[in-house]
PDB file with one MODEL, atoms N, CA, C and O in Angstrom:
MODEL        1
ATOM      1  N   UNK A   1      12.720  -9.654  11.495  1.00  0.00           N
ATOM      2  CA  UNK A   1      11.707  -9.014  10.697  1.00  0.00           C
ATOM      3  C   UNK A   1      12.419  -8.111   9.686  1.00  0.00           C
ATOM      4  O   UNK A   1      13.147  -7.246  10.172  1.00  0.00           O
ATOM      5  N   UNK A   2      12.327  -8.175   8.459  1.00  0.00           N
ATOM      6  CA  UNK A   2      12.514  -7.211   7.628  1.00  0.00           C
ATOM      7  C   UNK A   2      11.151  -6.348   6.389  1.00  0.00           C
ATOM      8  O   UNK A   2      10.171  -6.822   5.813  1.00  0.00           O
ATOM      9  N   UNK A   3      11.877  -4.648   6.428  1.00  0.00           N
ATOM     10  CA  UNK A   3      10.790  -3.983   6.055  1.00  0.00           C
ATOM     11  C   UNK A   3      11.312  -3.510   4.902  1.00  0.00           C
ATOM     12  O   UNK A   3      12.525  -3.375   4.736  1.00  0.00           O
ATOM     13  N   UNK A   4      10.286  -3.180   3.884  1.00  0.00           N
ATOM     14  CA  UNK A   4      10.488  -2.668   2.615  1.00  0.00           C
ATOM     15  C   UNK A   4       9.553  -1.772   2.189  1.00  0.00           C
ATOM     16  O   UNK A   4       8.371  -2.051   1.988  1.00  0.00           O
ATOM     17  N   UNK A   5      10.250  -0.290   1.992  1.00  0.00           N
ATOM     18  CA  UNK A   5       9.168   0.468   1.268  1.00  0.00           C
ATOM     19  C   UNK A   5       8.834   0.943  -0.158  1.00  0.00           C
ATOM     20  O   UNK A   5       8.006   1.842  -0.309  1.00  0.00           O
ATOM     21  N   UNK A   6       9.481   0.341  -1.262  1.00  0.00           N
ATOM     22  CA  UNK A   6       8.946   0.048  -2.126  1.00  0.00           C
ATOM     23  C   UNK A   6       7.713   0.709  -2.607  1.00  0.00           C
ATOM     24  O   UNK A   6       7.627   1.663  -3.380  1.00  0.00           O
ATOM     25  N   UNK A   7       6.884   0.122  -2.091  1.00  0.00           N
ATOM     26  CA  UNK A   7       5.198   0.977  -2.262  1.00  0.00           C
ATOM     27  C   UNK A   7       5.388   2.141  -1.957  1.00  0.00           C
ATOM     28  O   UNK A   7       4.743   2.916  -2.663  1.00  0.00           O
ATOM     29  N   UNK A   8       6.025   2.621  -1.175  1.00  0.00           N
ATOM     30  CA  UNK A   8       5.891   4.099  -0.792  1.00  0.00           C
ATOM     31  C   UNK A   8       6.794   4.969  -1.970  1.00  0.00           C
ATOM     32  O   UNK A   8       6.482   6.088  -2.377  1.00  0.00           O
ATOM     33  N   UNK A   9       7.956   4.201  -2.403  1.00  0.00           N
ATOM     34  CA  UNK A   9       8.152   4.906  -3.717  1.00  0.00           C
ATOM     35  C   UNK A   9       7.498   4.969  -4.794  1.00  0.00           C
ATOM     36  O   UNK A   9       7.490   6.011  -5.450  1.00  0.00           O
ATOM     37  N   UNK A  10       6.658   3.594  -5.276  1.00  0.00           N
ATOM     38  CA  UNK A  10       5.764   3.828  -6.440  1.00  0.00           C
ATOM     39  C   UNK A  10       5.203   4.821  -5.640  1.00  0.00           C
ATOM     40  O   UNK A  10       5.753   5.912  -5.786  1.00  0.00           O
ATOM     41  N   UNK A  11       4.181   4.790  -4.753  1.00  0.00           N
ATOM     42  CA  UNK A  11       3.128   5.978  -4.722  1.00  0.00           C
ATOM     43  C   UNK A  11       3.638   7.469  -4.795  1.00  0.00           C
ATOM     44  O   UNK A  11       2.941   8.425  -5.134  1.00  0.00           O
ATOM     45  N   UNK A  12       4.913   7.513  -4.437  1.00  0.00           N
ATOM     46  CA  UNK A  12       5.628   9.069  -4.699  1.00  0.00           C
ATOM     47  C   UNK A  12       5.601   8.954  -5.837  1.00  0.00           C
ATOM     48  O   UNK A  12       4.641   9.667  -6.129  1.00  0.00           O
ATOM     49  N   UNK A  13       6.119   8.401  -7.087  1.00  0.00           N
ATOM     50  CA  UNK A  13       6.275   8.765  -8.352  1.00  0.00           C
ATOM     51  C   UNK A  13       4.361   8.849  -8.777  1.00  0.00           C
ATOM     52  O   UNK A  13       3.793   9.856  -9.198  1.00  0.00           O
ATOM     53  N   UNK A  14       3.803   7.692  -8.545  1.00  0.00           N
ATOM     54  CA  UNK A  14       2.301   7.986  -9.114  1.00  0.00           C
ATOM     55  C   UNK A  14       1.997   9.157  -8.783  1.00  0.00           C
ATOM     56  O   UNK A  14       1.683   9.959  -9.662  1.00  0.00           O
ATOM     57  N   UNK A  15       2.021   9.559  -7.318  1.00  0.00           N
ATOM     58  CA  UNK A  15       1.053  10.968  -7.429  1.00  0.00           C
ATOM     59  C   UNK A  15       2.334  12.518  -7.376  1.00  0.00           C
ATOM     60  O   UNK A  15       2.308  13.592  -6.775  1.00  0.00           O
ATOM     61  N   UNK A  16       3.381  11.834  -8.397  1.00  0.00           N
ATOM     62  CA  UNK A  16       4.336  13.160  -8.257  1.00  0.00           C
ATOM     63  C   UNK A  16       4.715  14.221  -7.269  1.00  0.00           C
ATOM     64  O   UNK A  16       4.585  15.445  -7.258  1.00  0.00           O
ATOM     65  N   UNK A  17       5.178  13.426  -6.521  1.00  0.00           N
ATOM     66  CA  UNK A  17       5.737  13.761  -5.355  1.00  0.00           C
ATOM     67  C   UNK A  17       7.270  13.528  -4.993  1.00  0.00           C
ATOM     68  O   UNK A  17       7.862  12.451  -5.058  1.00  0.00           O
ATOM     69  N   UNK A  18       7.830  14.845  -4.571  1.00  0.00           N
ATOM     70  CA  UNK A  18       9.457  14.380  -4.715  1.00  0.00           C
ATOM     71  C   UNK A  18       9.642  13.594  -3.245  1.00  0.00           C
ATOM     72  O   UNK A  18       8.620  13.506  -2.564  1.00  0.00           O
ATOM     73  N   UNK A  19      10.544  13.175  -2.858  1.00  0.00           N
ATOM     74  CA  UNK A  19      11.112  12.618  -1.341  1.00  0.00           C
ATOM     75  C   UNK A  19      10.923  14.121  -0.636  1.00  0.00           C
ATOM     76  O   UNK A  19      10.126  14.198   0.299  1.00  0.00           O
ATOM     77  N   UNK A  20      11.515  15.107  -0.991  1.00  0.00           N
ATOM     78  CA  UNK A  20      12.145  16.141  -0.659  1.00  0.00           C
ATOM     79  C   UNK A  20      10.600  17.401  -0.167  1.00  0.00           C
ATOM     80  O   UNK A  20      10.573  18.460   0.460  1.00  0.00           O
ATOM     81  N   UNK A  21       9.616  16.632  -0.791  1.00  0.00           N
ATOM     82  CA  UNK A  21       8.634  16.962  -1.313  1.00  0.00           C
ATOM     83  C   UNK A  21       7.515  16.926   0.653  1.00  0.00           C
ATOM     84  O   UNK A  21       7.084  17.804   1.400  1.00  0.00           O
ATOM     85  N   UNK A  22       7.516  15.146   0.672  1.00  0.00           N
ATOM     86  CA  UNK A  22       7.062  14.672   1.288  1.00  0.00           C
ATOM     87  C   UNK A  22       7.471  14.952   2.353  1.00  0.00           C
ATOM     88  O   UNK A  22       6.684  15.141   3.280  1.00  0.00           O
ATOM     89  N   UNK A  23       8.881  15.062   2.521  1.00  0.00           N
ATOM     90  CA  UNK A  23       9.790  15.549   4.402  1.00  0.00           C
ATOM     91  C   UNK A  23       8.842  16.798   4.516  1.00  0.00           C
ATOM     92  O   UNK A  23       8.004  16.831   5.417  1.00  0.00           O
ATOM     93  N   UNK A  24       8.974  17.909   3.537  1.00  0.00           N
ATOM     94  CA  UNK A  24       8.537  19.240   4.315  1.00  0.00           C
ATOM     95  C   UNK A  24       6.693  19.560   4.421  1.00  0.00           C
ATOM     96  O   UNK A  24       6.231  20.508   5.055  1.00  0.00           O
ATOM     97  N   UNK A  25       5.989  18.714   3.783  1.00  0.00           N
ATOM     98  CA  UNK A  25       4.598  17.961   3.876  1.00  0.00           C
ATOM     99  C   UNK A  25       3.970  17.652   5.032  1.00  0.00           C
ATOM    100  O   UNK A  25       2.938  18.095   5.538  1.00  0.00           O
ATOM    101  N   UNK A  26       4.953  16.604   5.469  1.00  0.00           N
ATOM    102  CA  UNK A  26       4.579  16.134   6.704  1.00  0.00           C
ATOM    103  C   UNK A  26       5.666  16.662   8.238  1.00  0.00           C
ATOM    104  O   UNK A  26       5.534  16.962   9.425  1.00  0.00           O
ATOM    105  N   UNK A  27       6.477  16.539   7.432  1.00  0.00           N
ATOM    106  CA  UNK A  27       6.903  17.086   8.917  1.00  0.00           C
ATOM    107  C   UNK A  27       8.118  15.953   9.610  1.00  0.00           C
ATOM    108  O   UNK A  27       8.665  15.842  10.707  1.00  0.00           O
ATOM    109  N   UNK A  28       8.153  15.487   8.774  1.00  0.00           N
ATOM    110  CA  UNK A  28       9.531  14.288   9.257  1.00  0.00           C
ATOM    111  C   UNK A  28      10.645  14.490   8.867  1.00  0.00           C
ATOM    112  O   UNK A  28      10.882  15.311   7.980  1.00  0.00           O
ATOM    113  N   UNK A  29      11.716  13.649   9.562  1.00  0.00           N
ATOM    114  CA  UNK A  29      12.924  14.144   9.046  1.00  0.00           C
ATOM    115  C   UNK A  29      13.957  13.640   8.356  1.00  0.00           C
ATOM    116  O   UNK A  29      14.094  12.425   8.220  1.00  0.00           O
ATOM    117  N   UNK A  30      14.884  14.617   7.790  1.00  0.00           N
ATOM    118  CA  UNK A  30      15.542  14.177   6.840  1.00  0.00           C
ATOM    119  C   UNK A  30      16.009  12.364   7.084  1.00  0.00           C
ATOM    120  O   UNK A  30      15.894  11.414   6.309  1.00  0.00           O
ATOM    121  N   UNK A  31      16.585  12.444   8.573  1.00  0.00           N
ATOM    122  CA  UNK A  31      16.952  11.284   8.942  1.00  0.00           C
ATOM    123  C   UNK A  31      16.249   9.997   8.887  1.00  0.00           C
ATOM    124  O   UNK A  31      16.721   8.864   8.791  1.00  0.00           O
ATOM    125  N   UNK A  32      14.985  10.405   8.971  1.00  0.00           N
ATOM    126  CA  UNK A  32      14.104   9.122   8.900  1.00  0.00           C
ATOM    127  C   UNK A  32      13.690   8.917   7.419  1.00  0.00           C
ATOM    128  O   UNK A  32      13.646   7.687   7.395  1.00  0.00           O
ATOM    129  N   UNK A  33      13.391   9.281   6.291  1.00  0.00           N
ATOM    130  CA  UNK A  33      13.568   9.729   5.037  1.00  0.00           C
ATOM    131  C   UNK A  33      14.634   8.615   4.724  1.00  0.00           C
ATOM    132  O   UNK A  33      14.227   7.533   4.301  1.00  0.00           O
ATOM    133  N   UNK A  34      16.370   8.889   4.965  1.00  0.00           N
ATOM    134  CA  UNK A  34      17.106   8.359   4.517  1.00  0.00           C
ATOM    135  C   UNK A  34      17.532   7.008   4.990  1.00  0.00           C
ATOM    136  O   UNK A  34      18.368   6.264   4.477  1.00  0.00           O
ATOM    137  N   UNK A  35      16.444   6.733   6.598  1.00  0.00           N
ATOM    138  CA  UNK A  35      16.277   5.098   6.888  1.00  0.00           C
ATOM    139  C   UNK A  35      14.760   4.340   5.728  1.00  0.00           C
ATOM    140  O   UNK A  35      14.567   3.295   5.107  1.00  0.00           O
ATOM    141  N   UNK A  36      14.437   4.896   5.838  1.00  0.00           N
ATOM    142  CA  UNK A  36      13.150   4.555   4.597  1.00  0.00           C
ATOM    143  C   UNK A  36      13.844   4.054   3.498  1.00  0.00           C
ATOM    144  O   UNK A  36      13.412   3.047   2.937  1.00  0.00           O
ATOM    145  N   UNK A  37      15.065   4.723   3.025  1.00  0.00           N
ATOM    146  CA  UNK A  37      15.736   4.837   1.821  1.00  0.00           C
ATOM    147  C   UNK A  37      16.306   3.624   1.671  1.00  0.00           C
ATOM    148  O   UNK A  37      16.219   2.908   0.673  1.00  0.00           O
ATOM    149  N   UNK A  38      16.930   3.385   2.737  1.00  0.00           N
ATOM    150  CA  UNK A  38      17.842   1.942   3.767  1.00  0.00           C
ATOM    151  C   UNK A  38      16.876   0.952   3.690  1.00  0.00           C
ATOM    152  O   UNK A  38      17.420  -0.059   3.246  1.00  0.00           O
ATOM    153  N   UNK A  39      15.485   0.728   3.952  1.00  0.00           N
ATOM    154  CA  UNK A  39      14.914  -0.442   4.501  1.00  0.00           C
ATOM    155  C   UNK A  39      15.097  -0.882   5.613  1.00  0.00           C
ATOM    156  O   UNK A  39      15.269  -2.018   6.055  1.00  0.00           O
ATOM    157  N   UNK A  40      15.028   0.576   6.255  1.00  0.00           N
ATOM    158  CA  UNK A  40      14.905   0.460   8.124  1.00  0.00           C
ATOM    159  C   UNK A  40      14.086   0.914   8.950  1.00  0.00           C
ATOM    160  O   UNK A  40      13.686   2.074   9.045  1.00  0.00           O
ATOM    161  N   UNK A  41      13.840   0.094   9.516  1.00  0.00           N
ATOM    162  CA  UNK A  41      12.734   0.688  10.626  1.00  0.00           C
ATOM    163  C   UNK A  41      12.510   1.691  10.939  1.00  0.00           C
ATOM    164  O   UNK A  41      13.535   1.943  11.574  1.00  0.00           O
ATOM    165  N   UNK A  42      11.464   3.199  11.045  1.00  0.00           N
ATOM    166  CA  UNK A  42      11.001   4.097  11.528  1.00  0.00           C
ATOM    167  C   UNK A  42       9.650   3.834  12.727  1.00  0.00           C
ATOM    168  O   UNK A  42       8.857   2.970  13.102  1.00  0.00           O
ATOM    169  N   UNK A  43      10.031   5.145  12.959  1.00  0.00           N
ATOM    170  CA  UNK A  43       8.601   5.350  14.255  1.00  0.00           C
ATOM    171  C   UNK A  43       7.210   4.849  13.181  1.00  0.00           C
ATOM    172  O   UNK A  43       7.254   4.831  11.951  1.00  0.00           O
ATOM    173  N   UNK A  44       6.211   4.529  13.906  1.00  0.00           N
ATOM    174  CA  UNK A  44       5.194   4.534  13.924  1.00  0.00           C
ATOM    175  C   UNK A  44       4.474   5.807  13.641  1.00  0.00           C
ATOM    176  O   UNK A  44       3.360   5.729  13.124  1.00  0.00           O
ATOM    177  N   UNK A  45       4.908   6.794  13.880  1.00  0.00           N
ATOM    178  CA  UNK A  45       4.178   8.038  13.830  1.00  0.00           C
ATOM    179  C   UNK A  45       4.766   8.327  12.553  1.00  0.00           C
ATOM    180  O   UNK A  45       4.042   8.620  11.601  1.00  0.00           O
ATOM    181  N   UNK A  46       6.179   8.264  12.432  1.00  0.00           N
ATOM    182  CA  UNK A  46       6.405   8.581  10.986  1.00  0.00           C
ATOM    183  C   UNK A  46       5.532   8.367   9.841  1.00  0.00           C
ATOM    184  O   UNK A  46       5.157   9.333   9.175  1.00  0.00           O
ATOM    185  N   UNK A  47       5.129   7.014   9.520  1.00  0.00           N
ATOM    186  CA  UNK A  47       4.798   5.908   9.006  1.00  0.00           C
ATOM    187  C   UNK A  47       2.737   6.977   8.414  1.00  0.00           C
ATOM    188  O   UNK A  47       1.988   7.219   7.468  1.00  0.00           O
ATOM    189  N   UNK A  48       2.955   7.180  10.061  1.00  0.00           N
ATOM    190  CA  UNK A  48       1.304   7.790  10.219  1.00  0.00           C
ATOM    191  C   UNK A  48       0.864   9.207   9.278  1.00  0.00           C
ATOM    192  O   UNK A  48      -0.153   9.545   8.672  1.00  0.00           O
ATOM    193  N   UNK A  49       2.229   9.822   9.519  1.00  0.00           N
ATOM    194  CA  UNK A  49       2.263  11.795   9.031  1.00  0.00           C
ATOM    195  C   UNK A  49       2.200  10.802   7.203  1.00  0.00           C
ATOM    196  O   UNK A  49       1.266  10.987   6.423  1.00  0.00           O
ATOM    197  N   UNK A  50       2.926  10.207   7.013  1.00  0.00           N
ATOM    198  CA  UNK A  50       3.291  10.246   5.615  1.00  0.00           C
ATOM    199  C   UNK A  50       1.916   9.823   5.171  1.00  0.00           C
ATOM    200  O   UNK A  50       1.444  10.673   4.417  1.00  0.00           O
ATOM    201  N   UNK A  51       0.955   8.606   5.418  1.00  0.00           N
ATOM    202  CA  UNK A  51      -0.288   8.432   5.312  1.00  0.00           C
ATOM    203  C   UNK A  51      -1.103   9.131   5.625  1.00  0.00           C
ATOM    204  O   UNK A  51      -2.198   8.636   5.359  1.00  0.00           O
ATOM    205  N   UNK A  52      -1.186  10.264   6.166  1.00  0.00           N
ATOM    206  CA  UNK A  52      -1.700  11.523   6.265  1.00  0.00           C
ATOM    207  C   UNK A  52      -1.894  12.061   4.924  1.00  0.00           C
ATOM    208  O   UNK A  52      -2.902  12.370   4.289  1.00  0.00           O
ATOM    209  N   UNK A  53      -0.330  12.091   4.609  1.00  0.00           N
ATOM    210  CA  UNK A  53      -0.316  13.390   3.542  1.00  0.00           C
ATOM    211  C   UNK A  53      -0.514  12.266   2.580  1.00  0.00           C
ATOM    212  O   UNK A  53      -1.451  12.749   1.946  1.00  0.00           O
ATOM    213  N   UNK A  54      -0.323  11.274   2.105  1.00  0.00           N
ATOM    214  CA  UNK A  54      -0.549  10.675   0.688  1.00  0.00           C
ATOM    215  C   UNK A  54      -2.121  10.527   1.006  1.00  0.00           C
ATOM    216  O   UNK A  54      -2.810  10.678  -0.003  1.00  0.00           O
ATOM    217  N   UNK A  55      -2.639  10.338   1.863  1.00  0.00           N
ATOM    218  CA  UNK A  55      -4.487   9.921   1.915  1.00  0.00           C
ATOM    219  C   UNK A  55      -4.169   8.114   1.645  1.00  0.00           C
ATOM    220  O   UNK A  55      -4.250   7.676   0.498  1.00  0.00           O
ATOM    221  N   UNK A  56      -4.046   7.792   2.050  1.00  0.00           N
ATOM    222  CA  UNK A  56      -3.317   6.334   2.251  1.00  0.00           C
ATOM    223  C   UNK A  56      -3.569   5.208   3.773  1.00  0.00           C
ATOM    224  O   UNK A  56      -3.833   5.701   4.869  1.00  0.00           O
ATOM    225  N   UNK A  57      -3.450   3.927   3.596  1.00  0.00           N
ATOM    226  CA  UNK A  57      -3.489   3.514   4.814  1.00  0.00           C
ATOM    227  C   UNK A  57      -1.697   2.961   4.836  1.00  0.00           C
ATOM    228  O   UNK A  57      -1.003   2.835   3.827  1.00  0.00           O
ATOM    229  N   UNK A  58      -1.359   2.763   5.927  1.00  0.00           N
ATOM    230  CA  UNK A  58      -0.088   1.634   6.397  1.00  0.00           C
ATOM    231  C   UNK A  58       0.521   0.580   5.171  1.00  0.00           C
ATOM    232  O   UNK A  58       1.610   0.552   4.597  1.00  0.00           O
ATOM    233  N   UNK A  59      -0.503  -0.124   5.072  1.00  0.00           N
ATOM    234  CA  UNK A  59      -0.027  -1.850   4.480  1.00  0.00           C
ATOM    235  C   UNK A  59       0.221  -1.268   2.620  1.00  0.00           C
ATOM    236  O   UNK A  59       0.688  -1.961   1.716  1.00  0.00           O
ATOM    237  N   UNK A  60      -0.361   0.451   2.498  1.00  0.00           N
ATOM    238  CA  UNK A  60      -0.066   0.964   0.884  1.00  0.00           C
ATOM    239  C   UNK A  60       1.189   1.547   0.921  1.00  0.00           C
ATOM    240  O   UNK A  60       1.518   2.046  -0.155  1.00  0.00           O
ATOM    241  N   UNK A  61       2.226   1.670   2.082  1.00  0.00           N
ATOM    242  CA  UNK A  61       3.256   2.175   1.961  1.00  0.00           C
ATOM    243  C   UNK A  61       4.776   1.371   2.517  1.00  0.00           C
ATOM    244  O   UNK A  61       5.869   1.935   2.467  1.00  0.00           O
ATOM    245  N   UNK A  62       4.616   0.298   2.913  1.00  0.00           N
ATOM    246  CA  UNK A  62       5.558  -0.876   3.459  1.00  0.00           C
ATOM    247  C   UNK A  62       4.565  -1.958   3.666  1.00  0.00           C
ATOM    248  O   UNK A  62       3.415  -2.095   4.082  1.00  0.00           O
ATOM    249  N   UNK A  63       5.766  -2.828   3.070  1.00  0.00           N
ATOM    250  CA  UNK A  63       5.676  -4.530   3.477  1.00  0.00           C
ATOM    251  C   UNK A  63       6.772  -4.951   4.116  1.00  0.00           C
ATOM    252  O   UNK A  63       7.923  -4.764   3.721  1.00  0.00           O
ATOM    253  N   UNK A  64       6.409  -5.591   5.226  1.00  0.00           N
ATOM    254  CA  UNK A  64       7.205  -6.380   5.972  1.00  0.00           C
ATOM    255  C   UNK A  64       7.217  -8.207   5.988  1.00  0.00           C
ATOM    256  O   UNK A  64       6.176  -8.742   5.605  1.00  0.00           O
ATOM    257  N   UNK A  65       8.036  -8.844   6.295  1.00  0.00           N
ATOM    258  CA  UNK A  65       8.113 -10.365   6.539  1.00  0.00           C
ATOM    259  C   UNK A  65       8.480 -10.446   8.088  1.00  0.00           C
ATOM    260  O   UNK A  65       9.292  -9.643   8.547  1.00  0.00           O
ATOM    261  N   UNK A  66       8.075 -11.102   8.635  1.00  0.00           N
ATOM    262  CA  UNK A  66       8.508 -12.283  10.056  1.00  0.00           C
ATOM    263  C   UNK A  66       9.288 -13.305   9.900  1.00  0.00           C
ATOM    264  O   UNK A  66       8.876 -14.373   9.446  1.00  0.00           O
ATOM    265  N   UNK A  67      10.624 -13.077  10.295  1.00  0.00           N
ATOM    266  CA  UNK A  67      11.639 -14.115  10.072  1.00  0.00           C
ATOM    267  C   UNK A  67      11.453 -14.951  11.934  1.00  0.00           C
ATOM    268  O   UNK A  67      11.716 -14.529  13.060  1.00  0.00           O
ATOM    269  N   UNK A  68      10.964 -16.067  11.484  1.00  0.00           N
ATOM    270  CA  UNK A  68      10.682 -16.450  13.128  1.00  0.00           C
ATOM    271  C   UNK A  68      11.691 -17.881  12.814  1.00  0.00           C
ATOM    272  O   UNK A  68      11.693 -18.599  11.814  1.00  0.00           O
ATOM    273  N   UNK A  69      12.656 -17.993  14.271  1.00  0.00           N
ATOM    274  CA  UNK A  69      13.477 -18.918  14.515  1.00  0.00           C
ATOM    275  C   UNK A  69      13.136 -19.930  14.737  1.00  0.00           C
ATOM    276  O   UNK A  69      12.251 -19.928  15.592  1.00  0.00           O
ATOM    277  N   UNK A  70      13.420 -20.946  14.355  1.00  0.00           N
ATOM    278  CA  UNK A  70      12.885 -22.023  15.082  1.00  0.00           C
ATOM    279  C   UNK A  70      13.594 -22.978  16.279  1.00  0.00           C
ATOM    280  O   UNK A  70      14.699 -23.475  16.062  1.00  0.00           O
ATOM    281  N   UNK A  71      12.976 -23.179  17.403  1.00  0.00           N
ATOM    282  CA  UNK A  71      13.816 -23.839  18.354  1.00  0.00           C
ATOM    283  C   UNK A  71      14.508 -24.879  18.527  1.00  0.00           C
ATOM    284  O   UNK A  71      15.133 -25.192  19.540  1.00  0.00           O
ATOM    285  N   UNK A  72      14.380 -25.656  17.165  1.00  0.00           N
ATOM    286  CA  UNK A  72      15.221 -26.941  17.132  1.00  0.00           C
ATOM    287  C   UNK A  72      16.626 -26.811  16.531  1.00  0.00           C
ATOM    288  O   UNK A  72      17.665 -27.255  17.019  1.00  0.00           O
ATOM    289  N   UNK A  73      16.455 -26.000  15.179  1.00  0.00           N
ATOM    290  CA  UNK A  73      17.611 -26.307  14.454  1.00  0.00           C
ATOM    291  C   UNK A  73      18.068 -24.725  14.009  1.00  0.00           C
ATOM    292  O   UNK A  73      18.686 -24.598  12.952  1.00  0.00           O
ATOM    293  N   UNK A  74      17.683 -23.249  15.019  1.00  0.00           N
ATOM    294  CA  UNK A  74      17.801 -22.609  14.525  1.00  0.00           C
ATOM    295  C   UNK A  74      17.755 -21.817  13.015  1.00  0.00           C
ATOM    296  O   UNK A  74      18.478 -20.973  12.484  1.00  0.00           O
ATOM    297  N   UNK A  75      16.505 -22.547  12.605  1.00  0.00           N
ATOM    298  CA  UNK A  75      17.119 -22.244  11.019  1.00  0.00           C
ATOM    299  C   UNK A  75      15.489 -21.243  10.914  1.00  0.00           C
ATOM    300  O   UNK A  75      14.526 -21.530  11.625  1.00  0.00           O
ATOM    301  N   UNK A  76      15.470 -20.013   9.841  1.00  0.00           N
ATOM    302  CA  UNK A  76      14.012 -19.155  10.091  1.00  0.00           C
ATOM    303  C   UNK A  76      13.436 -19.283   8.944  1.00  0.00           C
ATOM    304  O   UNK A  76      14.027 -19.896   8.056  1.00  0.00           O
ATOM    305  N   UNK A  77      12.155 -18.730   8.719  1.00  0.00           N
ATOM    306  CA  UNK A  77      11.164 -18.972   8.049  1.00  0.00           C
ATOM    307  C   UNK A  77      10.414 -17.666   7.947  1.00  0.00           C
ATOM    308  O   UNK A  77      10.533 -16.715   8.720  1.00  0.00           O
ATOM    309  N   UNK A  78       9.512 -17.755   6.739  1.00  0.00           N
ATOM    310  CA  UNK A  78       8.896 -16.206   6.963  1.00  0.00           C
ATOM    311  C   UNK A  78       7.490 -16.915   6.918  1.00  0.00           C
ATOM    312  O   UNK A  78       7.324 -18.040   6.447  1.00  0.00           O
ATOM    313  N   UNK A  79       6.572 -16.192   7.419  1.00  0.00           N
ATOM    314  CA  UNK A  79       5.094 -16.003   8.202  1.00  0.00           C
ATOM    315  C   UNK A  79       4.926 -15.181   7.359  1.00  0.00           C
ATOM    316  O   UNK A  79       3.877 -14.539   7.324  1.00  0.00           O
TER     317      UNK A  79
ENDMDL
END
């Protein structure tokens, strides 16, 4: 599975909001911030505080794909 937050940066620049902005907002941390940055997985709750504070749902701040294997020839596919 790979995740991308993307959306969550447009929506920081649309409603002018720094990164730096959003950590002390919600309440998350620097560390998870700079996996966001990465295109890495965070908590669930993270995900939740930040849609809190933007007034937002989930699917407006990351997109993800399903890389699913397949059992014959090992080779994956996205869903």
């Amino acid at each position: 599975m790979t995740v991308n937050y993307d959306k969550l940066w447009k929506l920081l620049i649309d409603k002018k909001i720094s990164k730096t902005q959003l950590v002390h907002k919600s309440g998350i941390s620097t560390n998870a911030m700079a996996k966001m940055g990465k295109n890495q997985f965070v908590r669930l709750e993270v995900l939740i505080r930040i849609c809190d504070i933007l007034h937002c749902r989930i699917d407006d701040i990351i997109d993800y794909s399903m890389d699913v294997e397949t059992e014959r020839g090992g080779n994956s596919y996205e869903i």
